[in-house]
Every structure is written in structure tokens, then in C-alpha cells.
SEKOLKE-66311 format. One record per residue (C-alpha): residue number from 1; residue in three letters; x, y, z. Coordinates in Angstrom, 3 decimals. Example, Ala and Ser with C-alpha at 12.3 -4.5 7.8 and 13.67 -1.06 7.14 Angstrom:
// residues 2
1 | ALA | 12.300 | -4.500 | 7.800 .
2 | SER | 13.670 | -1.060 | 7.140 .
END
This chain:
// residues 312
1 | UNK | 189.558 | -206.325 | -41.696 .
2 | UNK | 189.485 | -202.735 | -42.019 .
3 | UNK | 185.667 | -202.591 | -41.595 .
4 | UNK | 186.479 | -203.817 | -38.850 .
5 | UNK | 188.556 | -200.967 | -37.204 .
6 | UNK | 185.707 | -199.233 | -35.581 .
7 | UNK | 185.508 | -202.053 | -33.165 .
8 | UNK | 188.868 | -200.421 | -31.122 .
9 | UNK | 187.617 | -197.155 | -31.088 .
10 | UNK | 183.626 | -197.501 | -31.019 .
11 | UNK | 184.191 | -198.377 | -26.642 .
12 | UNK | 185.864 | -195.176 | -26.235 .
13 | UNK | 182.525 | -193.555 | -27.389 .
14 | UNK | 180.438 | -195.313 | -24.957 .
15 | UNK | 182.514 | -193.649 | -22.170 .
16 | UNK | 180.455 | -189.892 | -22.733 .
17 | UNK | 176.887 | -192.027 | -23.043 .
18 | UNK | 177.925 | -193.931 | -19.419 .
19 | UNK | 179.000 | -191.049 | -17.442 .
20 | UNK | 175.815 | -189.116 | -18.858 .
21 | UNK | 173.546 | -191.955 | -17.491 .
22 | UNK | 175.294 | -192.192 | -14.134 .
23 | UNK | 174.584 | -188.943 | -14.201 .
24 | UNK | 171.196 | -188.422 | -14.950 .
25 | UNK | 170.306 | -191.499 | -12.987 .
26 | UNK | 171.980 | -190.107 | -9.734 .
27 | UNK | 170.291 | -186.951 | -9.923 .
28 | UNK | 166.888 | -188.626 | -11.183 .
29 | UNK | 167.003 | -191.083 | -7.756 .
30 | UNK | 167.159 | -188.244 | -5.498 .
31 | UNK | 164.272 | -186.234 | -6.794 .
32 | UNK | 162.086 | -189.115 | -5.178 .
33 | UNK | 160.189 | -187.335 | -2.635 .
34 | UNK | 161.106 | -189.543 | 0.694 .
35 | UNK | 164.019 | -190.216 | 3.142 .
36 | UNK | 166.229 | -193.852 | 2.896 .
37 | UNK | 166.836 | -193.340 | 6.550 .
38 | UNK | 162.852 | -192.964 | 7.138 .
39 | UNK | 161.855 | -195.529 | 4.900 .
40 | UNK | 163.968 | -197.972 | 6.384 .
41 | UNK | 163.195 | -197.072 | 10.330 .
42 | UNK | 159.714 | -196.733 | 9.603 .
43 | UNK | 157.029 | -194.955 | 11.389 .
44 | UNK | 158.583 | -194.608 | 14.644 .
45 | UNK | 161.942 | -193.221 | 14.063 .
46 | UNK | 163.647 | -191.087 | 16.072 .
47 | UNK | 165.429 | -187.952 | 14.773 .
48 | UNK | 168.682 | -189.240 | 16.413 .
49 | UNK | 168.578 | -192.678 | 14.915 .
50 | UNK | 167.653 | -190.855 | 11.511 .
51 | UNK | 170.971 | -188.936 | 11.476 .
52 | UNK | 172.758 | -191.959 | 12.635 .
53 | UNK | 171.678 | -193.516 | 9.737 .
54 | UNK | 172.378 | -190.692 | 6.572 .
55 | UNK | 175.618 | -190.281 | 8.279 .
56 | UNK | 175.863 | -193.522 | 8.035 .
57 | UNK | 175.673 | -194.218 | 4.496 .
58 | UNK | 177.069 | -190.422 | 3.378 .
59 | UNK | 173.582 | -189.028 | 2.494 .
60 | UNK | 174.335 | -186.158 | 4.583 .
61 | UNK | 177.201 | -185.303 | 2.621 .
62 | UNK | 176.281 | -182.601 | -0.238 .
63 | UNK | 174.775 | -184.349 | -3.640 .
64 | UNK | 177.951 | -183.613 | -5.291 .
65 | UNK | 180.120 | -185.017 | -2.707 .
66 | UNK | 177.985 | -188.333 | -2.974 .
67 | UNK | 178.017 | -188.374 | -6.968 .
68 | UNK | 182.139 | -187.970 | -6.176 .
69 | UNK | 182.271 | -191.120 | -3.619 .
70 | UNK | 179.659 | -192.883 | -6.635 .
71 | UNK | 182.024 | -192.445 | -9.092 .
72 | UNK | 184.752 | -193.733 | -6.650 .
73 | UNK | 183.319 | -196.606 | -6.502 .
74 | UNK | 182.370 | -197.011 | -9.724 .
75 | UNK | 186.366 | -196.916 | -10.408 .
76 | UNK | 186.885 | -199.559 | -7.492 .
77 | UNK | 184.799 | -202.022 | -9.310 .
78 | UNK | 181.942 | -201.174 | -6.489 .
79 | UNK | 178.472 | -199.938 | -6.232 .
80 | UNK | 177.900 | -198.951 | -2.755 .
81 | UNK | 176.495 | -200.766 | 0.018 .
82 | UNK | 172.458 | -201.523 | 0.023 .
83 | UNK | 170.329 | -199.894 | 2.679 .
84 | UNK | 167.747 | -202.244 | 2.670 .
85 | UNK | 170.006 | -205.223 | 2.065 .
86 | UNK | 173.084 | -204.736 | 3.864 .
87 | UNK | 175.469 | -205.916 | 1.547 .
88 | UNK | 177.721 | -204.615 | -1.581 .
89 | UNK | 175.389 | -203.933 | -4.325 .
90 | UNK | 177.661 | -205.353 | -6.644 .
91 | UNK | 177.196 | -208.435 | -4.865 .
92 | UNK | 173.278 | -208.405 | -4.612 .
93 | UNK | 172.996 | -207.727 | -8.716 .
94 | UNK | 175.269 | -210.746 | -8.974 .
95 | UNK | 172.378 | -213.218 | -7.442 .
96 | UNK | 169.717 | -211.177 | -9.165 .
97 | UNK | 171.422 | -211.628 | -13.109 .
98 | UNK | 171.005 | -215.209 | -13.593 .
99 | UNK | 167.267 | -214.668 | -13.897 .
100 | UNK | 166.851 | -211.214 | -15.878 .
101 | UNK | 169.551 | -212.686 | -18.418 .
102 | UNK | 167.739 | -215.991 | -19.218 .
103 | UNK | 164.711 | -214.465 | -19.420 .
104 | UNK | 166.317 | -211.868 | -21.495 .
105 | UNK | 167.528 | -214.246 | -24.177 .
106 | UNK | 164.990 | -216.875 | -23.987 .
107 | UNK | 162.255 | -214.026 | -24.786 .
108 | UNK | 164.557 | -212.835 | -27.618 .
109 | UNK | 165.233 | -216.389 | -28.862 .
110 | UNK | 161.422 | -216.960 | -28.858 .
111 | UNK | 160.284 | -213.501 | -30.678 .
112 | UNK | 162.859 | -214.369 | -33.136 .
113 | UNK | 161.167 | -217.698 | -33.941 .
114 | UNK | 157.810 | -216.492 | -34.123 .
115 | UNK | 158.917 | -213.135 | -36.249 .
116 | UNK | 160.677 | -215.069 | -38.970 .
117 | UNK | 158.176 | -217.284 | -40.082 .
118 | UNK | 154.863 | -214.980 | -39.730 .
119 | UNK | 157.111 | -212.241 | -41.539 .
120 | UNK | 158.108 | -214.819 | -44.127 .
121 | UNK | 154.337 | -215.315 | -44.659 .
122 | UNK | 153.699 | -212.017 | -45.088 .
123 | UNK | 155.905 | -211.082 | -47.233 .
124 | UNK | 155.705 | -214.305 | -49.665 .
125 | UNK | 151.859 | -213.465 | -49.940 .
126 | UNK | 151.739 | -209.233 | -50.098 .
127 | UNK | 148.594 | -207.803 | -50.778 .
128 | UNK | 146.627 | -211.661 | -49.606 .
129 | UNK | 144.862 | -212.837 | -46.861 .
130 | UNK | 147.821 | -214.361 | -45.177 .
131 | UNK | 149.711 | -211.103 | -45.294 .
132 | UNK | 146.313 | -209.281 | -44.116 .
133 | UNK | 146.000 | -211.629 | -41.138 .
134 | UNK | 150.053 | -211.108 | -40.147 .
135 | UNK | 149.514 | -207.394 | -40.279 .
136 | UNK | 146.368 | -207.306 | -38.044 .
137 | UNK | 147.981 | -209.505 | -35.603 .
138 | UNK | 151.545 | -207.762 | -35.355 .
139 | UNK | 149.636 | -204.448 | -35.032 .
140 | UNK | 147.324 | -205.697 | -32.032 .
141 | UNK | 150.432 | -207.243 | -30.495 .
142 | UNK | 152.183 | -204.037 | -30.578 .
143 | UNK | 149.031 | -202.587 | -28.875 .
144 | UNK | 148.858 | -204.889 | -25.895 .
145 | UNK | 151.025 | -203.869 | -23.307 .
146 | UNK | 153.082 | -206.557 | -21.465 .
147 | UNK | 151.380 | -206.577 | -18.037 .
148 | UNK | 148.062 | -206.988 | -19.414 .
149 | UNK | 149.390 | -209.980 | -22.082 .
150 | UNK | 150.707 | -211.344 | -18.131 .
151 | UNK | 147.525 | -211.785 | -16.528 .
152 | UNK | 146.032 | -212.851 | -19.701 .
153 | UNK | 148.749 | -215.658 | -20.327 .
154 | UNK | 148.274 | -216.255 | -16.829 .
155 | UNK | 144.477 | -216.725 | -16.781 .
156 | UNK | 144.537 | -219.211 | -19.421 .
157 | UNK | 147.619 | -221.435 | -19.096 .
158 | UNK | 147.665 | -221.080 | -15.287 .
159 | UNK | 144.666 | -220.453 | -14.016 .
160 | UNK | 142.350 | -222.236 | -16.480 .
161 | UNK | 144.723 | -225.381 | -17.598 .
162 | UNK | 146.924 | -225.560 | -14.911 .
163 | UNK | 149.957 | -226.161 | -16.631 .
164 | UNK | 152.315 | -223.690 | -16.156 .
165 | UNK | 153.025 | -222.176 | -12.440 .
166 | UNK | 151.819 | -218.251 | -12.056 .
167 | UNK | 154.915 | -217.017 | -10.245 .
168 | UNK | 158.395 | -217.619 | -8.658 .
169 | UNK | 161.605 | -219.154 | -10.331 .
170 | UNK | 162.361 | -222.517 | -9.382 .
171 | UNK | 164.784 | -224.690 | -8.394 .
172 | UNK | 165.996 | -227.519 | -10.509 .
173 | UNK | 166.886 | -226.779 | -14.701 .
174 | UNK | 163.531 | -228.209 | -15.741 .
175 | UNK | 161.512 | -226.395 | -12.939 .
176 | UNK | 163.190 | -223.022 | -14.151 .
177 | UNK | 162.272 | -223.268 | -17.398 .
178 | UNK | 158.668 | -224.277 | -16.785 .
179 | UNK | 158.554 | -220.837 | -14.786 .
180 | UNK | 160.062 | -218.584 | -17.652 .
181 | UNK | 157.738 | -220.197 | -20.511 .
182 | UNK | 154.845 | -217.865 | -19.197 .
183 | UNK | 157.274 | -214.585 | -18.746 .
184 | UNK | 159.432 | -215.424 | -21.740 .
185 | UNK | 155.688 | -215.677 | -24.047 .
186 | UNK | 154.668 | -212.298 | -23.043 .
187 | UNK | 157.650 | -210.413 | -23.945 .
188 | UNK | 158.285 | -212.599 | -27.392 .
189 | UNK | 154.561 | -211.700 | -28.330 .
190 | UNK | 155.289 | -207.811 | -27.660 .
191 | UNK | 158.616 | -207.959 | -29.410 .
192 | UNK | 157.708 | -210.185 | -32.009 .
193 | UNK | 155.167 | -207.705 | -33.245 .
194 | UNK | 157.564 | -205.094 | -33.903 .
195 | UNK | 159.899 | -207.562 | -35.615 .
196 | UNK | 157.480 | -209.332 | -37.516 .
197 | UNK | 156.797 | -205.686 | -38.827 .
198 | UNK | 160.507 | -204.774 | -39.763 .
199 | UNK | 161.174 | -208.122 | -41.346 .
200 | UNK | 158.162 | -208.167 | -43.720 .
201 | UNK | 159.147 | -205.002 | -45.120 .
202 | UNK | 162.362 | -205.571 | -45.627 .
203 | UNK | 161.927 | -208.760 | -46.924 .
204 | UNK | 159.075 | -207.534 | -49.621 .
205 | UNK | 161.828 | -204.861 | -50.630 .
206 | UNK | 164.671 | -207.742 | -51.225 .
207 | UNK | 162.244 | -210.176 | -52.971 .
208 | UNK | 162.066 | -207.365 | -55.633 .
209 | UNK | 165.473 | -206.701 | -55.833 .
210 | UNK | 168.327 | -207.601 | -58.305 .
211 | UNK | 170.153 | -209.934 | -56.189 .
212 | UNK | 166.853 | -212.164 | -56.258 .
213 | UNK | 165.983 | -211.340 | -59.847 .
214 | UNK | 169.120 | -212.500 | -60.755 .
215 | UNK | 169.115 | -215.827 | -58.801 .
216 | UNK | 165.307 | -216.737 | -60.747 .
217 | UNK | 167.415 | -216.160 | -63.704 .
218 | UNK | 169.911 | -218.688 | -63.004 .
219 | UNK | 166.835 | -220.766 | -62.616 .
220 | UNK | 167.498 | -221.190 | -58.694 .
221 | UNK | 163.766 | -222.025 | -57.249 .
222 | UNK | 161.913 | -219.868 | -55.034 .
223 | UNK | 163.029 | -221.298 | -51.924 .
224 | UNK | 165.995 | -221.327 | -51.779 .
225 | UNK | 166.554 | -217.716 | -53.404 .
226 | UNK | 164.070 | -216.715 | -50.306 .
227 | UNK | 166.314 | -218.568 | -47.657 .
228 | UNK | 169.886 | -217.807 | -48.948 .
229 | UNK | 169.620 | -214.583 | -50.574 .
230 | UNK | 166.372 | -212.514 | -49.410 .
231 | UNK | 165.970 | -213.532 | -45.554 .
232 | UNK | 169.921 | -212.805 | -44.789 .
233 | UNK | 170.003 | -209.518 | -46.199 .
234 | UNK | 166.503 | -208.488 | -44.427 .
235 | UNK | 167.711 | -209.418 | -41.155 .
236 | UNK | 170.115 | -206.534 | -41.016 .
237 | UNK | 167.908 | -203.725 | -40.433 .
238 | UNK | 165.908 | -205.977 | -37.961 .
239 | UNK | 168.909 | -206.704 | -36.175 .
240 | UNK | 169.149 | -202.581 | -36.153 .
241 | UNK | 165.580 | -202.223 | -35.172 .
242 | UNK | 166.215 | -205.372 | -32.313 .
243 | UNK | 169.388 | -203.388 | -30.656 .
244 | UNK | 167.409 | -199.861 | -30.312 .
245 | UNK | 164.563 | -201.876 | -28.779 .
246 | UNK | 166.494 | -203.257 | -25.993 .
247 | UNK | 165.871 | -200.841 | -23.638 .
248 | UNK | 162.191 | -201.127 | -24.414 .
249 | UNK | 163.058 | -205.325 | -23.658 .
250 | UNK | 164.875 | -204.239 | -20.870 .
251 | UNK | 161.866 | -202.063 | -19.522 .
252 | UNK | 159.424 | -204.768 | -20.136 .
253 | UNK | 161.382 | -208.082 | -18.101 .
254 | UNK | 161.184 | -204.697 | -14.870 .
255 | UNK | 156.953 | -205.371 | -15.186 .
256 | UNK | 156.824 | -209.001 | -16.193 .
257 | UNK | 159.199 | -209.923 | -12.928 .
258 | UNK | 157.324 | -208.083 | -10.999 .
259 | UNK | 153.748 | -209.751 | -12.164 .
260 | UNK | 155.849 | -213.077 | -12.444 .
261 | UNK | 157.196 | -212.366 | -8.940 .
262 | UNK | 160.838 | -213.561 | -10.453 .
263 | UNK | 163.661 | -212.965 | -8.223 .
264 | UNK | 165.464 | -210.847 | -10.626 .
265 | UNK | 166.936 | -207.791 | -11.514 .
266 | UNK | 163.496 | -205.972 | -12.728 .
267 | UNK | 161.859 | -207.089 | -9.645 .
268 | UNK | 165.192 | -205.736 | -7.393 .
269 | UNK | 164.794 | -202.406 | -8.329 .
270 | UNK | 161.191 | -202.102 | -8.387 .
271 | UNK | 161.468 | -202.792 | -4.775 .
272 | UNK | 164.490 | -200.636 | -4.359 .
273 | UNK | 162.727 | -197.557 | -5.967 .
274 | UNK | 159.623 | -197.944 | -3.341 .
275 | UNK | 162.360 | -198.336 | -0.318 .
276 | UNK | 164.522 | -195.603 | -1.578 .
277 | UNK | 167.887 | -197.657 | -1.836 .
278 | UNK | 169.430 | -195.524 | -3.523 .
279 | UNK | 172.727 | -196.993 | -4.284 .
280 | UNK | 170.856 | -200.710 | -5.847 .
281 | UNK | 168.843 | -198.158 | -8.004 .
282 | UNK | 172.022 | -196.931 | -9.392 .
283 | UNK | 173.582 | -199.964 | -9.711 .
284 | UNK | 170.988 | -201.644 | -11.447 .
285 | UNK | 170.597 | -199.005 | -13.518 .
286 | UNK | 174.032 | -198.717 | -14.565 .
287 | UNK | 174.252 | -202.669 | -15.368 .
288 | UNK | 171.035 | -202.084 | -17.493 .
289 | UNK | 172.617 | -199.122 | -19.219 .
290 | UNK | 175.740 | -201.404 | -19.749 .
291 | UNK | 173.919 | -204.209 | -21.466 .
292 | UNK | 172.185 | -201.671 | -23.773 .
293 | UNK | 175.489 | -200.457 | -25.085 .
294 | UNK | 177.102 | -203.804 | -25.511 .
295 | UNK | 173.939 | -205.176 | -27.056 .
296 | UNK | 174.067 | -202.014 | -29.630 .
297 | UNK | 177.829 | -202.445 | -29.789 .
298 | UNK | 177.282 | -205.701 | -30.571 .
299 | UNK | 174.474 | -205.796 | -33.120 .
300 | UNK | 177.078 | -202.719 | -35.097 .
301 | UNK | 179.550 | -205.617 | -35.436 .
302 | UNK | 176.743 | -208.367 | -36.573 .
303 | UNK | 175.702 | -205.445 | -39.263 .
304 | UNK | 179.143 | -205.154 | -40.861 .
305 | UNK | 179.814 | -209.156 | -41.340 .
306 | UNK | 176.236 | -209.525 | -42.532 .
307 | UNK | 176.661 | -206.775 | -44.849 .
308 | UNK | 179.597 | -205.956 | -46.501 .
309 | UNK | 178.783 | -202.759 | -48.173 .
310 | UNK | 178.369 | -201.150 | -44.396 .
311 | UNK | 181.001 | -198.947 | -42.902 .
312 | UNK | 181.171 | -197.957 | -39.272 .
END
């Protein structure tokens, strides 16, 4: 269990990378050329009612002052109140999560199904056509980027065949997920790529290595040396490669809800970031910065039981 031990200290770490992002975000927000209070009154504001309205919300207050009441908040368990919304930002990322997160997973779920096989391919036929073919299509997948793989997915299996909806979220289990196959698809194909990359090397590398020389030796067939011995110990530098990519994933559900039109966090602060909320900007941005560090926390721990000779 000592390998272990790095899983009581490894949070205390993430404390530095947080407050850095907080930060950097918070400084980052308010180098937006525009006014909250403007934005919101529009047009015809008044001077008066745009006063009324920084005071309001603090935004009078000097920048450090307001990075002070953030990080107040931050300690209350709050976020601020929304400008545009009205409400506790906590609260509005609460009814914008459900959507980010299952598209989140679903679209890793799926890249990890493509990935395994097409790298499997690959790497059981290096130097062949079938490897040939994998290569040329991870490498044009990696080239595509995600809003342009949206309207394409949408032009075909929308637009053309009609069986998928173009945009929204749904209501009932099955309508959901007929809404996220689309969204899901387009951020599998772009992550797949990079997997399907990753895993074919790594897999080539452990094919020729002793562990699987060994196991021919014993006269164990092909198959099941691939599938017991060579695909578990390629997956942990994927699993590596998957956790630093997650901001990337992260970056990419922020364009496909926003072609998608999905209620969800990507889409939330899209629309902040025009309206100059600034305190849902931060909050989302925080939440996203939060997930990154569990996910990386996360895939350390799935490194160590996968591989034993790894100390963290």
C-alpha cells in the first residue's frame, strides 16, 4: 500500500495549481475590453443607473479588493451572484453539469472504443496496409478540428438522413441520448485520433517485449498474449496521454455545445464571456480547472495499480 501513499499528500499539491488559476483567470476576465454594467443595460443606459449597478455587484471596488471578496467566497462554498442571471453561480453551474458531464464521458467512452480496436489493428499488422490505412486516418482526424467535424456530422446524419436531431438536449432518457450521439461522435473522432496514435505505439513496443516473448514460449496463442499481457500494459501511457488531454476535451465540449446548442456548461460561458458576467466566467472556469486536476489525480492512481513498477 505504500505506492499508494502519494494519494494523501498529492491534494495538497493541487492547492498552488488552483489558487494560480483563480488567479490568472480573474485577472484574464477583466482584460475584456467592455463594462458588465453596460452590457447588461444596453444602449441606453444612464450613467446613474451604470454606477448603481458596479456598486451593486462590487466592481467598483479596486481589482484586488474583488479578487479578496472572490476568494471569500470561494471559502464559503460560493461563486458570486450572476449578472446576467440573477442567481448564485454556484447554483446556475449546478443545472448546467448534468449535460457537459454526460457528454464528457459518453465522448470518452466512445473514443475509447473506437481507439482500441483500430490501434489493435495497427499494431497487429505494422508496416501493412491495415496499419497504413489506421495511420492515415488517425492523422486526418487529428487534423479536423471539432466544429468543422459538427457541421459535417450534422450535414449527413441530420440534414441528409434525418435521423439524429441538429441541436438542443431533450427531455426524456432516450430523447437525451439521441441528442448527444451527434456531439458525443465529434469529440470521440478528434480524441480517438490521438489515442489510436498512443496505443499503437505502445502496443508495437510491448508485442516485442519479454513479457510477450515469454508467454509464446509457454506456447500461450497470440490472442490471448495480445489481450492479457500486451493491451494492459499499453494502456498506461494512454491513460497518461488521456489525462493531459482533458483540457483539450474540456475545450472542445465549450465549441461542440455551442454548435449543438446544448444547455451546458461550454455553452454557459460562451455566453457569459460575450455578456461580461464575470463571476459565471470564473466559476465555470474554476469547476473546469477542478475536473482537470481530479481527472489527472485520478488517472496517477489508475497508473500505479496498472503498473506496479511506478512510484508517485
Amino acid at each position: 500500500m505504500h505506492r499508494y501513499r502519494f494519494v494523501l499528500f498529492r491534494p495538497l499539491q493541487f492547492l498552488p495549481v488552483l489558487f494560480g488559476i483563480s488567479i490568472i483567470t480573474f485577472v484574464l476576465v477583466r482584460l475584456v475590453p467592455g463594462d458588465p454594467a453596460r452590457v447588461l443595460l444596453g444602449a441606453r443606459s444612464t450613467p446613474t443607473a451604470i454606477a448603481r449597478i458596479r456598486a451593486q455587484y462590487g466592481l467598483d471596488e479596486p481589482i484586488w479588493l474583488q479578487y479578496f471578496y472572490f476568494l471569500e467566497n470561494l471559502g464559503k462554498g460560493e461563486m458570486g451572484k450572476s449578472i446576467l442571471y440573477k442567481i448564485d453561480v454556484l447554483k446556475l453551474i449546478l443545472t448546467r453539469i448534468e449535460p457537459t458531464l454526460v457528454l464528457v464521458l459518453t465522448s470518452v467512452l466512445l473514443s475509447i472504443l473506437i481507439a482500441v480496436p483500430m490501434a489493435a489493428l495497427a499494431a497487429r499488422n505494422s508496416g501493412r496496409l491495415p496499419d497504413h490505412a489506421v495511420r492515415i486516418v488517425s492523422t486526418l482526424g487529428i487534423g479536423f478540428p471539432p466544429f468543422w467535424l459538427a457541421l459535417m456530422l450534422i450535414i449527413l446524419f441530420s440534414v441528409k438522413l434525418g435521423i439524429f436531431p441538429v441541436s438542443g438536449y431533450g427531455d426524456s432518457l432516450f430523447d437525451k441520448a439521441a441528442h448527444l450521439v451527434l456531439p458525443s461522435l465529434t469529440i470521440a473522432l478528434s480524441l480517438s485520433a490521438v489515442l489510436t496514435r498512443s496505443l499503437r505505439a505502445a502496443m508495437i513496443v510491448e508485442l516485442q517485449s519479454d513479457l510477450a516473448t515469454a508467454a509464446r514460449a509457454r506456447g500461450m496463442p497470440e490472442n490471448i498474449v495480445f489481450w492479457r499481457h500486451v493491451l494492459p500494459n499499453s494502456l498506461v501511457p494512454t491513460i497518461n496521454l488521456l489525462a493531459v488531454n482533458i483540457g483539450w476535451l474540456i475545450g472542445g465540449t465549450v465549441v461542440v455545445e455551442t454548435v449543438f446548442a446544448i444547455p451546458g456548461m461550454g455553452q454557459l460561458l460562451v455566453r457569459a464571456i460575450f455578456s461580461r458576467d464575470y463571476m459565471v466566467v470564473q466559476g465555470v472556469a474554476m469547476v473546469f480547472a477542478c475536473a482537470t486536476v481530479l481527472v489527472n489525480f485520478l488517472a496517477d492512481i489508475v497508473t500505479v495499480t496498472l503498473d506496479p513498477r511506478v512510484r508517485l
